[in-house]
C-alpha positions as CSV (number, residue, x, y, z in Angstrom):
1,X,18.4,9.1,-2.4
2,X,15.9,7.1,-4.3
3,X,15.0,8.6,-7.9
4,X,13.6,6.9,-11.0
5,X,10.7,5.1,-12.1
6,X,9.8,1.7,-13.2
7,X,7.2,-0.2,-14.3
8,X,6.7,-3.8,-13.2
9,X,4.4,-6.6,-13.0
10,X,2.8,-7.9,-10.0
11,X,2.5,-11.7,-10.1
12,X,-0.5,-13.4,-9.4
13,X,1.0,-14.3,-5.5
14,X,1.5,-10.9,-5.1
15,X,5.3,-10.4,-5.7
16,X,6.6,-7.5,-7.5
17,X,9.9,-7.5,-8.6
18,X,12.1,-3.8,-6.7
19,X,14.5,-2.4,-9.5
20,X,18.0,-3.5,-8.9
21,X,19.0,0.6,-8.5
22,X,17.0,0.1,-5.3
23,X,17.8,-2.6,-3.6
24,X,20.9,-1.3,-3.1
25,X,20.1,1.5,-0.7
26,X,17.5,-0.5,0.6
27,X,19.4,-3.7,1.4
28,X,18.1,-7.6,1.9
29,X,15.2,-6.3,4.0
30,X,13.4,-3.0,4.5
31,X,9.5,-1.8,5.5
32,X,6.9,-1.1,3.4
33,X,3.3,0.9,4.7
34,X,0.6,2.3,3.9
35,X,1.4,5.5,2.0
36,X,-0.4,9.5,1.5
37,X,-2.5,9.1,-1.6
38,X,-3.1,5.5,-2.1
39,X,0.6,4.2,-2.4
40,X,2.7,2.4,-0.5
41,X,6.1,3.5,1.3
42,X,9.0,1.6,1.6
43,X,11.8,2.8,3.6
44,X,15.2,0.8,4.0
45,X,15.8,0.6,7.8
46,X,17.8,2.9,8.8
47,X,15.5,5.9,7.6
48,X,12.5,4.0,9.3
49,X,13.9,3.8,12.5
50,X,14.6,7.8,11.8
51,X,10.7,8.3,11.2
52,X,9.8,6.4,13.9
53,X,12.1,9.0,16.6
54,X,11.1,11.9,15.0
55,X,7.6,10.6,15.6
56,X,8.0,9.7,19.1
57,X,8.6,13.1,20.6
58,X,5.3,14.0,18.8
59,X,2.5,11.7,19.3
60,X,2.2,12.6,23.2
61,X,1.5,15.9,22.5
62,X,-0.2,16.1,19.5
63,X,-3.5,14.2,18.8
64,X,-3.2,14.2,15.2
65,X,0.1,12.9,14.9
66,X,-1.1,9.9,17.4
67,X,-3.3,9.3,14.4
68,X,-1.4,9.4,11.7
69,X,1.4,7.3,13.1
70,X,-1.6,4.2,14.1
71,X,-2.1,5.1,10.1
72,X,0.9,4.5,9.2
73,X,3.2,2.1,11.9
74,X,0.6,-0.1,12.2
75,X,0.1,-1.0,8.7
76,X,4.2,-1.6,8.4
77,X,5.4,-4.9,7.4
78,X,9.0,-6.1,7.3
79,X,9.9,-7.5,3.6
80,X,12.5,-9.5,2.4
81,X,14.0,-9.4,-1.1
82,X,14.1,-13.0,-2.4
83,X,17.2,-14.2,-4.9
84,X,15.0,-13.4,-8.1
85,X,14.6,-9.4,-6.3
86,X,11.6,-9.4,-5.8
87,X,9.1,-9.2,-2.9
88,X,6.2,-10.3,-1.1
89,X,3.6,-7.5,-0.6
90,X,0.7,-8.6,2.4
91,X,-2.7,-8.9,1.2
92,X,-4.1,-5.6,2.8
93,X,-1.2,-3.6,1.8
94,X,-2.1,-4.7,-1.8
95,X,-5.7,-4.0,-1.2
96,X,-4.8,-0.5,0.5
97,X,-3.1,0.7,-2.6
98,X,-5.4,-1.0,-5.1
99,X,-2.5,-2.9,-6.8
100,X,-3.9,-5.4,-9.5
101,X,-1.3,-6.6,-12.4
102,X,0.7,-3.4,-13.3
103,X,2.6,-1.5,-11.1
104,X,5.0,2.0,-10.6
105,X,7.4,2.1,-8.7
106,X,9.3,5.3,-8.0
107,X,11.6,6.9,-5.9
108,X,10.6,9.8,-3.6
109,X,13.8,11.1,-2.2
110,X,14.2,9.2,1.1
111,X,11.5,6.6,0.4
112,X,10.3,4.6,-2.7
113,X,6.8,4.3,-3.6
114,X,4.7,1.7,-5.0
115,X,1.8,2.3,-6.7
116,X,-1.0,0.4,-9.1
117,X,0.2,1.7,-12.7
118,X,-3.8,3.5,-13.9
119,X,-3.8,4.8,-10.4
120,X,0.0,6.7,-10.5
121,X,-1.5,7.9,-13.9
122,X,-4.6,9.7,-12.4
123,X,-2.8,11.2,-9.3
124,X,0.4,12.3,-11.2
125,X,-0.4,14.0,-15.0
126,X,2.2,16.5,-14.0
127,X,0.2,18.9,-16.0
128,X,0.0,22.1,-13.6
129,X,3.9,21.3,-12.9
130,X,4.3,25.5,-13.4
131,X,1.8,26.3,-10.7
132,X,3.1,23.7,-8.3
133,X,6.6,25.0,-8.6
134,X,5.6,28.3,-7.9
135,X,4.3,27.3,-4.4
136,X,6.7,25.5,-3.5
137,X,9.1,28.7,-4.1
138,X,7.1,30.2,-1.6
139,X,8.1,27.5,0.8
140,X,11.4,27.8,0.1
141,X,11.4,24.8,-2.0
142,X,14.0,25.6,-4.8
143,X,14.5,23.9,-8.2
């Protein structure tokens, strides 16, 4: 389970460094896409390869599922964590997400996400937190 959040630079070749309590559940390489509300995804392999079944029984069936997955499989890259831990992010993965020169990076459970720092401020002021929660108890979602 990925948890946490860190702040880090990206350089001006588009490397940000991946906190060291990641890169140990996601290994030398993993996949980062295009994420839900203007972040990226990155998923070591084993849970990718998980997302990608579950998705396979679904996209002949269901049109909206077929679109969501050209969304988000086609915009996955393969990345490799160099020796100083950091990686490369592609150009239109960077341009996707709106990452300039500071950068979040948090964990989401099964996934980490990487987002431009003002833009993780915006989406997540955590300031309706009681509301939220009392939704999510109606989903079953317990705290």
């Amino acid at each position: 389970m990925f948890m946490g959040e860190y702040n880090h630079t990206l350089d001006p070749k588009g490397r940000v460094i991946i906190p060291a309590k990641f890169r140990e559940n996601l290994g030398d390489k993993f996949v980062i896409t295009k994420g839900l509300d203007g972040c990226l995804y990155g998923y070591p392999y084993d849970k990718w390869e998980e997302v990608g079944q579950n998705f396979q029984e679904t996209i002949r069936t269901n049109k909206e599922a077929r679109q969501f997955s050209r969304f988000f499989f086609s915009s996955a890259s393969d990345c490799d964590i160099d020796k100083q831990g950091r990686i490369l992010i592609p150009s239109n993965l960077r341009e996707y997400a709106g990452l300039s020169k500071d950068v979040v990076i948090a964990g989401n459970l099964g996934h980490i996400e990487i987002w431009d720092k003002a833009r993780w401020d915006a989406a997540n002021s955590f300031e309706d937190m009681d509301e939220v929660a009392d939704k999510l108890g109606g989903l079953g979602l317990m705290l």
